[in-house]
C-alpha positions in Angstrom: 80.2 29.9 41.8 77.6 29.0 38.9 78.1 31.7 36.3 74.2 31.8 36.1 74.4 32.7 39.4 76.8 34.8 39.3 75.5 36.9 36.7 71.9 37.3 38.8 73.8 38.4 41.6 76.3 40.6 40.3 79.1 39.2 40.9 80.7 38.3 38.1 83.6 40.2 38.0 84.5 38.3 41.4 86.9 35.5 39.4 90.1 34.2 40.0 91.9 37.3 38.0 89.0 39.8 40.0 90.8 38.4 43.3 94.6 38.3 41.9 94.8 41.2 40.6 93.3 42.6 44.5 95.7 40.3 45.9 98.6 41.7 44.3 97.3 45.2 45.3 97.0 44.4 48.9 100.1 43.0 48.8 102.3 45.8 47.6 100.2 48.0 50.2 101.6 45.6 53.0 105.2 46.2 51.6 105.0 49.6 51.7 103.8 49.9 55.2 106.4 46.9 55.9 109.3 49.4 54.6 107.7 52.4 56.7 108.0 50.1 59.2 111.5 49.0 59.1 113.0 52.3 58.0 111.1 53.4 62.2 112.3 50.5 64.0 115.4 50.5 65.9 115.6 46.9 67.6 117.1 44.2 65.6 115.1 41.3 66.1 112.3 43.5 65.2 114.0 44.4 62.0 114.7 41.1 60.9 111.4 39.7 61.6 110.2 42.6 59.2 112.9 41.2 56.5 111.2 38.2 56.5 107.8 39.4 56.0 108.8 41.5 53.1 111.1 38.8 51.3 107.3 36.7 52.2 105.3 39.5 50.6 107.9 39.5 47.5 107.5 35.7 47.0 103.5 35.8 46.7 104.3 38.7 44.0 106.4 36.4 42.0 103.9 33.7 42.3 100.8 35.7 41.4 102.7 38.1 38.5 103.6 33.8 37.5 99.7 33.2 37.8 99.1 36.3 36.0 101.2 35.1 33.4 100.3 31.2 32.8 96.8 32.1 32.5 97.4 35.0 30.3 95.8 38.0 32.2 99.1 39.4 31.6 100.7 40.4 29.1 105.1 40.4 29.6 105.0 42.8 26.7 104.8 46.1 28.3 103.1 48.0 25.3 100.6 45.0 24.8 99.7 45.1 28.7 98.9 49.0 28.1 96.2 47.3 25.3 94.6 45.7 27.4 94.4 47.7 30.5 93.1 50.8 28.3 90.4 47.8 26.5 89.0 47.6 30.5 89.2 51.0 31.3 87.0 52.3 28.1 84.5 49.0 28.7 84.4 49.8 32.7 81.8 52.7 32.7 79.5 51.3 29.9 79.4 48.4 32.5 78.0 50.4 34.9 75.7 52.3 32.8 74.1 49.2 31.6 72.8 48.3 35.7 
């Protein structure tokens, strides 16, 4: 989208780190309920399909944490990733005051 645009509209937190960073969240939701899953079933072709969809689900978290990394919207230095995340949090609500 045109960044013009974007900003009129409001959506310019809605970039390719915005939806990342959500898919990565979604995705460790799905493993959870994944696990819940497996840990109830009891029928073993059942189980293994489950297998598969987590060792899917951990596959798109090595690509995106890779994608995260290449384009530097994370940091692999632990200390240096708190930075940053405490940087957004303290910006966040004077974003929202400004609207």
């Amino acid at each position: 989208m045109n960044p013009v645009v974007e900003s009129l509209l409001g959506f310019k937190a809605f970039n390719d780190q915005f939806i990342a960073e959500d898919l990565l969240q979604d995705n460790r939701q799905r493993m959870g309920l994944l696990l819940d899953c497996l840990k109830a079933s009891t029928e073993e072709n059942l189980m293994n399909e489950i297998i598969l969809q987590i060792k899917l689900s951990i596959q798109l978290e090595q690509h995106l944490l890779q994608l995260g990394l290449i384009k530097d919207w994370l940091a692999q230095d632990t200390w240096e990733q708190l930075g940053r995340d405490l940087k957004w949090a303290y910006k966040a609500p004077r974003m929202i005051q400004k609207k």
